[in-house]
Structure formats: structure tokens, C-alpha cells
SERO-4910 file (N, C-alpha, C, O; in steps of 0.05 Angstrom, whole numbers):
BEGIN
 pado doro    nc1    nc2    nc3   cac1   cac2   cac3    cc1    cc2    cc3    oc1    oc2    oc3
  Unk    A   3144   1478   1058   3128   1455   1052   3134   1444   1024   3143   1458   1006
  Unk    A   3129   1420   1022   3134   1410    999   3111   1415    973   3087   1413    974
  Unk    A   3126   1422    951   3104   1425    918   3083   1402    931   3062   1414    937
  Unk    A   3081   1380    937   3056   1372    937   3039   1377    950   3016   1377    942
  Unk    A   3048   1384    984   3033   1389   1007   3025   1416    991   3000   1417    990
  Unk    A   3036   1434    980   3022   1462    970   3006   1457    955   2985   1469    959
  Unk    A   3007   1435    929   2980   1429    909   2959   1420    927   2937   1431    923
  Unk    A   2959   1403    946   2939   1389    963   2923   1410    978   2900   1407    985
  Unk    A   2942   1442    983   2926   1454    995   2910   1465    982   2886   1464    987
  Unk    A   2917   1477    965   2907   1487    943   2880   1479    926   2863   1495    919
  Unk    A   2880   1456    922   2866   1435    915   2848   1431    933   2826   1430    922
  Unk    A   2847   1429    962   2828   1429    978   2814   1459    981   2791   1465    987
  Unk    A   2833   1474    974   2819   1506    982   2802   1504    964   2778   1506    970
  Unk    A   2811   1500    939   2776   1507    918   2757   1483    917   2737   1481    902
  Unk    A   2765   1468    931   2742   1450    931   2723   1459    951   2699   1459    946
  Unk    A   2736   1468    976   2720   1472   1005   2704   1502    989   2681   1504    997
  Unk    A   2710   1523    970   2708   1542    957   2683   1538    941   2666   1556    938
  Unk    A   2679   1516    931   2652   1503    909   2643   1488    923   2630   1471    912
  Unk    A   2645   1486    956   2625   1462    971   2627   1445    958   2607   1446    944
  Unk    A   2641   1426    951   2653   1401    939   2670   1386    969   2693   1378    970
  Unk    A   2645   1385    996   2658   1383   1020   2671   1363   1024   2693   1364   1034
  Unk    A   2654   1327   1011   2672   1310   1016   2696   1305   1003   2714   1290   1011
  Unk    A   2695   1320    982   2724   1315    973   2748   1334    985   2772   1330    989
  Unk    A   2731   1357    989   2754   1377    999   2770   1358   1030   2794   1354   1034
  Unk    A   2750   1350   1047   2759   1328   1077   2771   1310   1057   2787   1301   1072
  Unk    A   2776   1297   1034   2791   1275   1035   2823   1292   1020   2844   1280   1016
  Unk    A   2819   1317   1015   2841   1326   1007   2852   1333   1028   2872   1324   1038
  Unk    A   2840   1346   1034   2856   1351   1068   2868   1332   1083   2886   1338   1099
  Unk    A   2860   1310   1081   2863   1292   1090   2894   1273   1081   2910   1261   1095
  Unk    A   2891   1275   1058   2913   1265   1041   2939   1285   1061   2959   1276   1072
  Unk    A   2928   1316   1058   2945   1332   1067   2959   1330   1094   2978   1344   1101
  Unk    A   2947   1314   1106   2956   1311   1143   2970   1283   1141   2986   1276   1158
  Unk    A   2959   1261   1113   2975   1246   1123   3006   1247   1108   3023   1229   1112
  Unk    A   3010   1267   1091   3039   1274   1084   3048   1297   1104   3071   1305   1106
  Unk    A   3034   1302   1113   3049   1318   1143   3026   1327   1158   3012   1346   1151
  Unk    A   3023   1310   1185   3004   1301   1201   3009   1323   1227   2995   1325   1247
  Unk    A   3035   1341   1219   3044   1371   1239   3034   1389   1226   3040   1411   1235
  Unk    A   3016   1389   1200   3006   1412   1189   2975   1430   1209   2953   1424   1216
  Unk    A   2984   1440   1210   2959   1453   1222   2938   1468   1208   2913   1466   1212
  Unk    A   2952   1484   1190   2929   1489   1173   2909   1471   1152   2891   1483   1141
  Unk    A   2912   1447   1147   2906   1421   1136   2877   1416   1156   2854   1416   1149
  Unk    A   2888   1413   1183   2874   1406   1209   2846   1421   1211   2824   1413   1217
  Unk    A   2858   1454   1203   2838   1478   1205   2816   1473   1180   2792   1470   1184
  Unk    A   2824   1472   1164   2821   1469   1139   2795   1439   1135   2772   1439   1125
  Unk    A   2807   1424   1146   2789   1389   1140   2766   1404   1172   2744   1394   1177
  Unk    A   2775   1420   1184   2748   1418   1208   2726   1445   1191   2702   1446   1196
  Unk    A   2737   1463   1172   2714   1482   1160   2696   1458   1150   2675   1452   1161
  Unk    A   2709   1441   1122   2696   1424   1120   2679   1419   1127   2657   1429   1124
  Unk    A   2690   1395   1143   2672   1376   1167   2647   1398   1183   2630   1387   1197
  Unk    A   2647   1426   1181   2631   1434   1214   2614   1445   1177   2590   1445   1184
  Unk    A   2613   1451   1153   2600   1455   1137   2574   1437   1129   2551   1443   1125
  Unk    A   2591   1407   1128   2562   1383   1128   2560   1375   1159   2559   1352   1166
  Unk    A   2561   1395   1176   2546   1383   1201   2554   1357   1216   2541   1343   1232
  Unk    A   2583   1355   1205   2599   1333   1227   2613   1351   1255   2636   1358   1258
  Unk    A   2594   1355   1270   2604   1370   1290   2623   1363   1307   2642   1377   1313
  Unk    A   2619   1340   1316   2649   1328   1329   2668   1318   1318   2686   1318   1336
  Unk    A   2678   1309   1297   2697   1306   1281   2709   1338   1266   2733   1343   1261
  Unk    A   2693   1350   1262   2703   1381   1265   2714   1396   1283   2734   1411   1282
  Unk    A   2698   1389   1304   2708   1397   1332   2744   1381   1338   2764   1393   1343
  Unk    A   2743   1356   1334   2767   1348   1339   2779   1356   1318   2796   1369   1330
  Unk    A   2784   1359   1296   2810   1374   1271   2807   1402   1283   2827   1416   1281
  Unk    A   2790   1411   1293   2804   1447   1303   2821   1434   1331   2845   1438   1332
  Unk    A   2813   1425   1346   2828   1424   1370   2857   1413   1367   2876   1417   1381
  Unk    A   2853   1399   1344   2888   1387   1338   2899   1406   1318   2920   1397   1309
  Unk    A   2892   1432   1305   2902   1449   1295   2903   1469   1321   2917   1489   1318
  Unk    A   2893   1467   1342   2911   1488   1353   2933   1470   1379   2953   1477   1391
  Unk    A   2922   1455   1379   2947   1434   1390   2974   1447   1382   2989   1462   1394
  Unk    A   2975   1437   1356   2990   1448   1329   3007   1474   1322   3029   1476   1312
  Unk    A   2994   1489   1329   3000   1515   1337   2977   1538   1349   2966   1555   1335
  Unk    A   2973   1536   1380   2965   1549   1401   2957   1572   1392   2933   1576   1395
  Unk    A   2970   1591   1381   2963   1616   1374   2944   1622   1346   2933   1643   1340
  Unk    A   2945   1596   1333   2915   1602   1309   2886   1618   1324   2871   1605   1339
  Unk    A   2882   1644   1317   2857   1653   1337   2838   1638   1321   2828   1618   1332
  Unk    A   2830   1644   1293   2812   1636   1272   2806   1599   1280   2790   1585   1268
  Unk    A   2822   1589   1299   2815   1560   1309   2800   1562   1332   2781   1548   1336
  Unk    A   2809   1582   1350   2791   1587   1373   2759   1590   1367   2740   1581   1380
  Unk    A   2758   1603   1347   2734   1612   1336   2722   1601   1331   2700   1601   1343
  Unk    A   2728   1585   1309   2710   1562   1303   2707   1537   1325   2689   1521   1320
  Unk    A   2724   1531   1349   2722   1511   1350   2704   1521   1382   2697   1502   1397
  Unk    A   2696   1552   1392   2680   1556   1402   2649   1556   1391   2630   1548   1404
  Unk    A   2646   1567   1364   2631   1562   1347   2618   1534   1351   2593   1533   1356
  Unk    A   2631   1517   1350   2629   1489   1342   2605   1484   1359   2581   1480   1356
  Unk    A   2627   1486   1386   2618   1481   1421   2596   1493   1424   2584   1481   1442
  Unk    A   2578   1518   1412   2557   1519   1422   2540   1514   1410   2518   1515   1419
  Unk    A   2545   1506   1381   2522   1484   1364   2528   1463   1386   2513   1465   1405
  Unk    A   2539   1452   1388   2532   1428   1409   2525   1438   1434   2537   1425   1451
  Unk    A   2510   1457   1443   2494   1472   1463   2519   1468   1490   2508   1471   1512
  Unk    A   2547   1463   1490   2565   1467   1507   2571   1497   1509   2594   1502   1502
  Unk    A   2558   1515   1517   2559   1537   1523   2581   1546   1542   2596   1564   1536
  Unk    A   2582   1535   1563   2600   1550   1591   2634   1538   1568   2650   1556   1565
  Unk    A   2643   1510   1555   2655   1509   1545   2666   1534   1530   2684   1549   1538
  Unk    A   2645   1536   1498   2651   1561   1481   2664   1587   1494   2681   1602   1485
  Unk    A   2646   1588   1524   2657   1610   1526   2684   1614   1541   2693   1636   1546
  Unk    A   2699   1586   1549   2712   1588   1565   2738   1588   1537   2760   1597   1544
  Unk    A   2735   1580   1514   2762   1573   1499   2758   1607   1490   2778   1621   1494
  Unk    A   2727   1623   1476   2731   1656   1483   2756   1662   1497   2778   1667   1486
  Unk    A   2747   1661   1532   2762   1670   1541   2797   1665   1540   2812   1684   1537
  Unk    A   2803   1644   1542   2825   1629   1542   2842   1644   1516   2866   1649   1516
  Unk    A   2827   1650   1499   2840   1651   1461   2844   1686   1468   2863   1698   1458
  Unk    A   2821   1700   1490   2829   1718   1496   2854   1736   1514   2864   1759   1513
  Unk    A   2859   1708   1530   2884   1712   1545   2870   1721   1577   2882   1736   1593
  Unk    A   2849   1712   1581   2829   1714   1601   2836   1694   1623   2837   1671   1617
  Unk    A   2839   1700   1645   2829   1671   1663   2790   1666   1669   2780   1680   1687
  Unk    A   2777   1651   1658   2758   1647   1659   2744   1643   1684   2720   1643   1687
  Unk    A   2764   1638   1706   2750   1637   1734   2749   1668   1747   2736   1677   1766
  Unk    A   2762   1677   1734   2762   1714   1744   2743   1726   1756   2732   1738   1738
  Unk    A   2732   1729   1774   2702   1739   1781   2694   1768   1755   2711   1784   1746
  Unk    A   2669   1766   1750   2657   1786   1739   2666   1815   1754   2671   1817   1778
  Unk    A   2668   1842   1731   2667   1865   1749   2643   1876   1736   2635   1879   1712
  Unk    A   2631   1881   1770   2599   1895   1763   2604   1914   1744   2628   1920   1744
  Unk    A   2586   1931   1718   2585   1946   1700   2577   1975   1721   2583   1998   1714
  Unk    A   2564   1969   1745   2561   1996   1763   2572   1991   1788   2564   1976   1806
  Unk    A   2590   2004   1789   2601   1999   1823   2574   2012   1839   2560   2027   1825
  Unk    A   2566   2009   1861   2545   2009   1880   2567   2037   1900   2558   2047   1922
***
């Protein structure tokens, strides 16, 4: 990455660090639009955003950080997190499963076989 995309991160990390939220989202922000394939930028502007309670604009910067790269778990997390502040429950639990490597249609196995 480039010296600047690293100051930008950096710069957003201690801001998002002192809850200094809107500035940390506009650093972040700066940061995606000098490279808009950053993913951790993405992760980063949705802690933000889900900190002052922009829940769907949070929700979308995690979903395009794992766009980004699929295997971020710490995105799954939050962006199931997200999903059940917005009371989308069967969702949350389905990106769980999914981030788990689960097929979510799987039938349950009873805890007592009969």
C-alpha cells in the first residue's frame, strides 16, 4: 500500500480509538477513495458507522469488505451483529452459519437421539 493509504489508516485508527467517529468515516473514507479494493478501509468506516448507530450504511461497508475479501471472519461478525440490531435474525444467523462453513438449510441434529 501506498505511505499515504498507511497514514490514512492510521489516522483513522486513532480517531475511531478517541470516538472522534465522524471524522474517523471521513478518513476512511478518503481511504477507499484512494483505493476503493481496500477492504480493511471498508471494515474499518462500517465500526465507525455501526458505533453512531448508522446501521445500514454500516451494514453495507462490512458487506463490501467482505465482498473484498470473503474470508475477513471479524466482518462476518459484525455484519451479523449489525443484522440483528436490525431485528433480521434468521439473516444474522444465516451469515453465522455461512462464515462458519455451514450449509444453513442443514436440518437440525436432535441433542438426544430418541
Amino acid at each position: 500500500p501506498s505511505s499515504s493509504m498507511s497514514l490514512l489508516m492510521a489516522k483513522g485508527q486513532v480517531l475511531l480509538d478517541t470516538e472522534r467517529l465522524q471524522e474517523a468515516v471521513a478518513c476512511f473514507q478518503e481511504a477507499i477513495t484512494v483505493d476503493p479494493n481496500n477492504a480493511e478501509a471498508h471494515l474499518k468506516k462500517g465500526i465507525a458507522l455501526e458505533r453512531m448507530n448508522r446501521l445500514e450504511p454500516a451494514l453495507a461497508a462490512y458487506e463490501e469488505a467482505l465482498r473484498l475479501n470473503p474470508k475477513r471472519t471479524v466482518a462476518n461478525v459484525y455484519k451479523a451483529r449489525v443484522l440483528a440490531a436490525l431485528h433480521r435474525y434468521d439473516e444474522a444467523i444465516s451469515v453465522y452459519d455461512s462464515a462458519l462453513g455451514r450449509n444453513a438449510a442443514k436440518v437440525e441434529t436432535p441433542i438426544f437421539a430418541s
